[in-house]
C-alpha positions in Angstrom: 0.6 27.8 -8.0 2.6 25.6 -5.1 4.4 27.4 -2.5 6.9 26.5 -0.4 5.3 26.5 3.4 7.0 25.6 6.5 4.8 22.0 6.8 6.4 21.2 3.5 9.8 21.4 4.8 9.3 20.0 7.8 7.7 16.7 6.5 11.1 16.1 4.4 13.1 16.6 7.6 12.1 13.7 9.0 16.0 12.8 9.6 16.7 15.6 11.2 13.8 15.2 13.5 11.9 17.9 11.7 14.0 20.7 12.9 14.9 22.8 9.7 16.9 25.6 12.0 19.5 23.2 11.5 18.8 21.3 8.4 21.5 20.3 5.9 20.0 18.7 3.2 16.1 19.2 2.0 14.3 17.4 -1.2 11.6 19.4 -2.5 11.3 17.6 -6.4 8.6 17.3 -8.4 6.4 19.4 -6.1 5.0 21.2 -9.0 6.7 24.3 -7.1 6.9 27.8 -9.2 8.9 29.8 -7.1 12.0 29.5 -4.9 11.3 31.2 -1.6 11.8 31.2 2.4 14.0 28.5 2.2 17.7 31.2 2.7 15.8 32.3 6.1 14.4 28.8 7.0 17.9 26.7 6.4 20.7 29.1 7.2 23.2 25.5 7.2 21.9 24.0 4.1 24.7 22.5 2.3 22.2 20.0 -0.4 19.6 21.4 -2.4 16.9 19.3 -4.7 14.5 21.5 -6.3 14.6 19.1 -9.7 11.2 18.3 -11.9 9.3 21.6 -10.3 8.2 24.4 -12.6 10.7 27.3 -11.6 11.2 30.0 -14.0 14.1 31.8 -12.4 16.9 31.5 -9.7 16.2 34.0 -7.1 16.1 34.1 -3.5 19.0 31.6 -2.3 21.8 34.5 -2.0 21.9 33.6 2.6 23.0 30.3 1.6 26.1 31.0 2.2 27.2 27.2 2.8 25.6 25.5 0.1 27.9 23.3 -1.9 24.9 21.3 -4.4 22.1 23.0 -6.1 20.0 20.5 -8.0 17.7 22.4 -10.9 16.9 20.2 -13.8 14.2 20.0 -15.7 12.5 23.3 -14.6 11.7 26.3 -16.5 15.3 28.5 -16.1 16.0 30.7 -18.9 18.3 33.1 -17.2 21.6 31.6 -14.9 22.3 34.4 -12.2 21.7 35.2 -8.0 23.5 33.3 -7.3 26.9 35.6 -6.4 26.1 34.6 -2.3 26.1 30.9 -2.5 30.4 31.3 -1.8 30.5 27.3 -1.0 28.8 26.5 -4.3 30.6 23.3 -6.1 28.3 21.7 -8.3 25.4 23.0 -10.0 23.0 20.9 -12.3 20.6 23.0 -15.0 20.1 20.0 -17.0 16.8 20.1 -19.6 16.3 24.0 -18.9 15.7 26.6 -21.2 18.9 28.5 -21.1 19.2 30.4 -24.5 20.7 33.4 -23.1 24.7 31.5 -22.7 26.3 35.0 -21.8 24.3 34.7 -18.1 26.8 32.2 -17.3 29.7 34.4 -16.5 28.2 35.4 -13.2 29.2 32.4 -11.8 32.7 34.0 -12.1 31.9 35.0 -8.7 31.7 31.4 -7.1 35.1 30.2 -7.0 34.8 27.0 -5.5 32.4 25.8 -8.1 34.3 22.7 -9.8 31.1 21.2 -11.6 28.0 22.4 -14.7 25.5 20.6 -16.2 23.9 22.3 -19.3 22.6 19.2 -20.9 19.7 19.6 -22.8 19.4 23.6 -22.7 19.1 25.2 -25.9 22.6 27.6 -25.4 24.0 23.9 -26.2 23.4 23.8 -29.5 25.4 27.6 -30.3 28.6 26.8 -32.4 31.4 27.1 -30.1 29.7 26.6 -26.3 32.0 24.8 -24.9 34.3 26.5 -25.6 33.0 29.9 -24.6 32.1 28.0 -20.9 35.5 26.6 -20.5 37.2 29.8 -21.0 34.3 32.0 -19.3 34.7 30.0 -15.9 38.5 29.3 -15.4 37.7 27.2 -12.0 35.5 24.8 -13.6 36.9 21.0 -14.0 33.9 19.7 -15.2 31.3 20.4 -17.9 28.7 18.0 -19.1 30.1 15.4 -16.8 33.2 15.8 -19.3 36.6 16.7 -17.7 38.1 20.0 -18.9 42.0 19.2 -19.3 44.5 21.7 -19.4 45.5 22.2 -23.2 41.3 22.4 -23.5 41.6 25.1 -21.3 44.9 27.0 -23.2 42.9 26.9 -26.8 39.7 28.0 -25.4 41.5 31.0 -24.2 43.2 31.7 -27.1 40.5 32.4 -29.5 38.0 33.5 -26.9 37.1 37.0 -28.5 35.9 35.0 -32.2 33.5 32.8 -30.1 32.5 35.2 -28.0 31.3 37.4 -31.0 29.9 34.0 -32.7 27.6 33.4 -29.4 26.7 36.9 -28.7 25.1 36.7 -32.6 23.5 33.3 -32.3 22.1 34.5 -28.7 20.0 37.8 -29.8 18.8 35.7 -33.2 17.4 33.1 -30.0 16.1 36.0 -28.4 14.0 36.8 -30.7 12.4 33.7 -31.5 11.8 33.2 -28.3 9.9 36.9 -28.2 7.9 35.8 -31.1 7.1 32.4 -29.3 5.8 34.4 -26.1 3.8 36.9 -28.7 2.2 33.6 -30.3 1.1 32.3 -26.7 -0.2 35.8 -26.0 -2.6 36.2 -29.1 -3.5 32.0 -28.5 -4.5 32.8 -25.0 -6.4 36.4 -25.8 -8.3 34.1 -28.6 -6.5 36.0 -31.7 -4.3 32.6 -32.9 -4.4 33.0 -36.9 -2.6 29.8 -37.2 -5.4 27.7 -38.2 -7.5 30.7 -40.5 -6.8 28.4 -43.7 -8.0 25.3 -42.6 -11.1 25.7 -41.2 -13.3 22.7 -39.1 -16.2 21.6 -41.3 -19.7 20.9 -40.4 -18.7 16.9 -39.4 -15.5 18.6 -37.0 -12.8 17.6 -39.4 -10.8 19.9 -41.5 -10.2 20.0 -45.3 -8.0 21.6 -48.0 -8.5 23.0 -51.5 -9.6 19.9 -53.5 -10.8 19.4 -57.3 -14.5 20.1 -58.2 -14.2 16.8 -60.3 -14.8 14.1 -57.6 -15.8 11.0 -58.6 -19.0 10.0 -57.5 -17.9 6.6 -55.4 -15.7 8.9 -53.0 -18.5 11.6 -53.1 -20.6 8.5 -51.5 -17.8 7.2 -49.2 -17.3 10.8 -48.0 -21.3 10.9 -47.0 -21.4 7.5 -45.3 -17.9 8.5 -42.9 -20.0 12.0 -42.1 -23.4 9.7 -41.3 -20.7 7.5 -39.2 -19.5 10.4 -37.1 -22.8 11.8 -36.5 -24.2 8.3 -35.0 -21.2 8.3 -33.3 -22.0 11.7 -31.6 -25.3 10.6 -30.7 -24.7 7.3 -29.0 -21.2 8.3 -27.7 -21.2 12.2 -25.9 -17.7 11.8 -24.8 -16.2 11.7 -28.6 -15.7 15.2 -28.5 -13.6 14.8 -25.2 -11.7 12.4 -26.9 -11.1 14.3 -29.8 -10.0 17.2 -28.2 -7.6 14.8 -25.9 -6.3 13.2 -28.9 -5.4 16.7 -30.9 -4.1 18.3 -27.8 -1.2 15.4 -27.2 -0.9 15.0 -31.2 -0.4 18.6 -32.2 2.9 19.3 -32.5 4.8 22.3 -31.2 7.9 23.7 -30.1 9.3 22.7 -26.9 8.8 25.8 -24.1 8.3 26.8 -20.8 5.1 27.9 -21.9 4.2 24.5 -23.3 5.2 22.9 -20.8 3.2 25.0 -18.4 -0.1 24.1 -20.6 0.6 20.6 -20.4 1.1 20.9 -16.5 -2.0 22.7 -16.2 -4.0 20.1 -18.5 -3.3 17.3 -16.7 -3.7 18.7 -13.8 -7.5 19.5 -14.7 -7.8 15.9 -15.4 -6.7 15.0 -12.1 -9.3 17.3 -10.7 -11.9 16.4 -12.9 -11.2 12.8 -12.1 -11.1 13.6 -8.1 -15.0 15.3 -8.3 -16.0 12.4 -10.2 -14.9 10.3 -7.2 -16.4 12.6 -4.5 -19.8 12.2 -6.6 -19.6 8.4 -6.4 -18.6 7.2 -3.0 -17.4 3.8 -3.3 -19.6 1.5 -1.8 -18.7 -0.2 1.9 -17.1 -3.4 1.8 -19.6 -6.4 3.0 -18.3 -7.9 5.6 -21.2 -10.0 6.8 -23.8 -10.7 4.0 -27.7 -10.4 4.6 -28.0 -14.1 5.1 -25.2 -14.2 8.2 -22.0 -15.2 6.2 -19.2 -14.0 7.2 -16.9 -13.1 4.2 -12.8 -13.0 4.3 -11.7 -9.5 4.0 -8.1 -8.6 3.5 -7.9 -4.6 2.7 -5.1 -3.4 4.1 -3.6 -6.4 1.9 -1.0 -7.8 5.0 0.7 -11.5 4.9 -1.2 -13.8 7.4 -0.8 -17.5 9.2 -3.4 -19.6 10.6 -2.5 -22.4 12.9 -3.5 -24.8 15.7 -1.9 -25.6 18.6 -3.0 -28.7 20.1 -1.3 -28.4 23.4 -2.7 -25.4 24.1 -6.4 -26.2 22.4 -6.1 -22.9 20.9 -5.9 -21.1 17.5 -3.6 -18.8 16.5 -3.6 -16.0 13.8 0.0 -14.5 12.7 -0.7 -11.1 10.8 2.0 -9.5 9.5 1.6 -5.6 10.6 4.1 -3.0 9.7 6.9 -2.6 11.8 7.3 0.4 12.3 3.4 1.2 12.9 1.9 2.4 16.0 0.0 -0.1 18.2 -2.7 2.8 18.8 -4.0 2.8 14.7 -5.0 -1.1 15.7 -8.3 -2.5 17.1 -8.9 -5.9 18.0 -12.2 -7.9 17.4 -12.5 -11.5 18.6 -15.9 -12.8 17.7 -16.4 -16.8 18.3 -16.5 -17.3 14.6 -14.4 -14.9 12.9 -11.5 -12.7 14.3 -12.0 -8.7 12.5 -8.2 -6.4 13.2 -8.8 -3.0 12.0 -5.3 -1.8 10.7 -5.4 1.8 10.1 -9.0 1.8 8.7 -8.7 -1.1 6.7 -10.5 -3.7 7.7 -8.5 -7.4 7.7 -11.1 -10.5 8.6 -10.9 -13.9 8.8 -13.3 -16.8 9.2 -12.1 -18.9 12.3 -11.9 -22.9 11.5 -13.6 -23.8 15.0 -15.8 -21.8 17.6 -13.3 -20.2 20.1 -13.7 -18.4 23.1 -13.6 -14.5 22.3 -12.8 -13.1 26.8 -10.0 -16.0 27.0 -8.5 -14.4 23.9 -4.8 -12.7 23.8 -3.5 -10.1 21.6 -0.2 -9.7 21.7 2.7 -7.4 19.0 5.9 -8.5 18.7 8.9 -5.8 19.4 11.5 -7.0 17.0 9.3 -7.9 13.6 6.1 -6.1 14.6 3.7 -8.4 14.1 0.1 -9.3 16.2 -0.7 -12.6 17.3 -3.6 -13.7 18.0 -4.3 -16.5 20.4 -8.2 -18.1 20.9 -8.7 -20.9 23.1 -11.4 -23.7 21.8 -14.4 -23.6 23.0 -14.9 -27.4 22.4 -14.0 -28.9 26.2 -15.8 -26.0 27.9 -17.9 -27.5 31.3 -21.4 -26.0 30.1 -24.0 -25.7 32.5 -27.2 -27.7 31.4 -30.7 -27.8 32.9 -30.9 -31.8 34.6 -34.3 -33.5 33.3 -35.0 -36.3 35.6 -35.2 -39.9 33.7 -36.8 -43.0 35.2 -34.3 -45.4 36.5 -32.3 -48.3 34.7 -30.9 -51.6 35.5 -28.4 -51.3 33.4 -27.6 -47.7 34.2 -24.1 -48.7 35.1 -23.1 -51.3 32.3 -20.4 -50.3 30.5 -20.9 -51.8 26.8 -18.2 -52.2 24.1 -20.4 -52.0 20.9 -19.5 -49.2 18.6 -23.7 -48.8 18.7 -23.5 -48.2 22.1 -20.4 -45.7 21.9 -22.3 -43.3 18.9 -26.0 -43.5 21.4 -23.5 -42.5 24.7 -21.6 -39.5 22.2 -25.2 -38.2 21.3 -26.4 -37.3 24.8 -24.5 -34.6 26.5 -22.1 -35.6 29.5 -23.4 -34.3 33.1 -21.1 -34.0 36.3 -22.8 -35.6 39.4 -21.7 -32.3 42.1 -22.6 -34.4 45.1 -23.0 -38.1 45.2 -24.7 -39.1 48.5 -27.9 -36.2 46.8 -28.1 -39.3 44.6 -32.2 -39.7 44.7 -32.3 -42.7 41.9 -32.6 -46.2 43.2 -29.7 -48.4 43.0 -30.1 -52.2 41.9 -26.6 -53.2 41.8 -26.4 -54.1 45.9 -29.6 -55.5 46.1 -28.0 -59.2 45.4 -24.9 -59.5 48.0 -21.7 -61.0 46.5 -19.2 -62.8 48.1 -15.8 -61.6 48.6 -13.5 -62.9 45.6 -11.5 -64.7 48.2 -14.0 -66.8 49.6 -14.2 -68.3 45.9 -17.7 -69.8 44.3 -21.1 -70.1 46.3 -21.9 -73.7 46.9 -24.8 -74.7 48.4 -24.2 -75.5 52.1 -24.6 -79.6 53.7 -25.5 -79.8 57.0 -23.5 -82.5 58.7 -24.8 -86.5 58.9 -25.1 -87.1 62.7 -23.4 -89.2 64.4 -24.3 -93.1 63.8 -25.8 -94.7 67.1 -25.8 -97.8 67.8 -28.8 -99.2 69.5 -28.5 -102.0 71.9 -31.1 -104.0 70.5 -29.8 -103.7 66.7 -26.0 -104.2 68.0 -25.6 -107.4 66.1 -24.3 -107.2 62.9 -25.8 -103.5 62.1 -24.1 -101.5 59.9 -25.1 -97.7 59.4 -25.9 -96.4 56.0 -25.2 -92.8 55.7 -27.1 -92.5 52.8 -30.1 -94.0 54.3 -32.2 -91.3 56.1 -32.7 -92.2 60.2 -36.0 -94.0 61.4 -37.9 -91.5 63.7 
């Protein structure tokens, strides 16, 4: 049986920050509830009340609710319509799907005048020759039954023959009455184990049942008969869980007549089911997701099954994950794992993990959540142009250390050898070729090689006559 408890009003007050002192409206449907209770000395200023798809029996317990104005009951078990004389504010009340046989309970709501609205759809009083009628002139402040307006001259011929239909009612009532005592007597005897119902037909040996057939069977369905019973035994043995599905099968395909006590035994069957199914859970854990296989490889995980965008931003050198957490979440149910190949966000203990295109830097890495749509971004610089620190191995000298060559062979041999940064030039230990030939300045222009001067012609005294002085003629010594 579900109670009502104090934690199970609260956590449908949510809009009333969970105060239910001053509550006005509460929900409580389909909470498999049986009784109506507390809720007159929790909610003193409840005006809306939604008990509908519970298991209820009987009204009770709701006569402090002196300023209720909407009582929601349908589909429960109500067979009875009464205390409910204290609810003064009462306007609408809904009993639709019930099992209201007894129709005279409805003239105690004589008592709430301001009630202007009655569902009784579905109830079995519906079905008594003359109950609308009998309703209509029963309740004079009504102005709706059934969703149907009750008009005036509706009214006037209701009243006019009231005491005929009263007396038709009143007869078709007690003959309800007692069907519905013989119904409760069969449920007795079919829970004590005494149900006679099924004393004719009898289960044979192979669990089906037969009737009264001829001795003369013909001996091709006296073979057909054998081969179905061989059939159903294999069936037994390779298949245990038949007779589980039999017994499923007959208990949904019996018929029977529609009752609170039916529908109590369907309630309570499939709510072994769900327990049954629950232990079978609890006996088999389900396994933990992989995340990172035995080999290393980092799978893609998305439990907590969240809309997600990967992008790069080249300005920054930096990668940057959108994920699309719920708004209205707290920031303290998330945790963070930047790993230089795969970022891991742990949303509420479902794990969400993506495979990162390019190695990033996992302490440069923000996390930040968004105030107006709630989602986390995650920003991870590259790790590509990071200054690494290498051990120097010393390297004999080169001519041509400083040549700068255009070949694309030259540009894939100077990509394959990791770039150093020279901390301190004049530490430079290495000889240096490139000075040991001087050059000229540009603006003396191209080295020629340098003429010393003819000297000067003289002119002897005894070679005076008629000498002339060949430059290219080397002196006499």
């Amino acid at each position: 049986m579900v109670y009502i408890t104090e934690d199970m009003v609260r956590r449908r007050a949510e809009h009333n920050e969970c105060e239910i002192s001053s509550l006005e409206e509460v929900s409580l449907h389909q909470q498999d509830i049986e009784r109506i209770e507390h809720i007159d000395r929790w909610c003193r200023d409840l005006r809306i009340l939604y008990l509908q798809n519970n298991l209820i029996p009987r009204i009770e317990n709701l006569s402090r609710l002196k300023k209720l104005e909407y009582l929601n009951l349908a589909l429960n078990n109500i067979e009875v319509i009464g205390n409910l004389e204290g609810c003064e504010s009462l306007q609408k009340l809904d009993l639709t799907v019930n099992f209201v046989g007894r129709l005279s309970s409805v003239e105690s709501l004589k008592h709430n005048i301001h009630l202007r609205e009655l569902f009784l759809v579905g109830n079995p009083c519906t079905e008594f020759e003359g109950y609308r009628q009998y309703v209509v002139a029963s309740l004079p402040q009504l102005r709706w039954l059934d969703g149907t307006e009750i008009r005036r001259s509706e009214r006037i011929r209701a009243s006019q023959g009231l005491e005929e239909v009263k007396r038709r009612v009143l007869e078709q009532e007690e003959e309800y009455l007692r069907r519905r005592a013989k119904e409760k007597e069969e449920v007795q005897r079919k829970a004590a184990g005494e149900d006679g119902g099924n004393k004719e037909r009898k289960a044979g040996f192979d669990g089906r049942r037969y009737t009264d057939v001829s001795h003369t069977v013909p001996r091709l369905e006296e073979n057909k008969e054998n081969q179905e019973v061989e059939e159903n035994t294999q069936l037994r043995t390779t298949r245990p869980d038949l007779d589980e599905e039999q017994r499923e099968r007959e208990f949904w395909h019996t018929p029977c007549s529609f009752t609170p006590e039916s529908r109590l035994e369907a309630h309570r069957h499939l709510e072994e089911k769900r327990r049954a199914k629950e232990k079978e859970r609890e006996k088999k854990p389900k396994p933990p997701r992989t995340l990172i296989t035995a080999d290393g490889r980092v799978m893609n995980v998305n439990e907590p099954k969240l809309d997600f965008s990967l992008t790069e931003d080249e300005e920054n050198n930096s990668i940057v994950l959108d994920l699309a957490v719920y708004r209205h979440m707290d920031t303290s149910l998330i945790d963070v794992d930047v790993q230089p190949t795969y970022a891991r966000v742990n949303v509420k203990g479902k794990i969400f993990q993506m495979v990162l295109p390019a190695e990033v830097k996992p302490d440069s890495s923000t996390a930040q959540r968004s105030q107006t749509t709630g989602h986390l971004v995650l920003t991870m610089p590259r790790a590509e142009g990071e200054i690494k620190v290498t051990k120097t191995v010393p390297r004999p000298p080169r001519a041509c250390q400083n040549r700068r060559s255009s070949s694309p062979q030259d540009h894939k041999r100077k990509n394959n050898f990791p770039e150093r940064l020279e901390v301190d030039p004049s530490k430079h230990t290495a000889l240096d070729l490139a000075n040991i030939v001087p050059r000229q300045s540009t603006k003396e222009g191209p080295l020629e090689p340098s003429r010393t001067a003819p000297p000067a012609a003289t002119v002897h005294s005894s070679f005076s006559d008629g000498f002339v002085d060949d430059p290219d003629v080397p002196p006499l010594i």
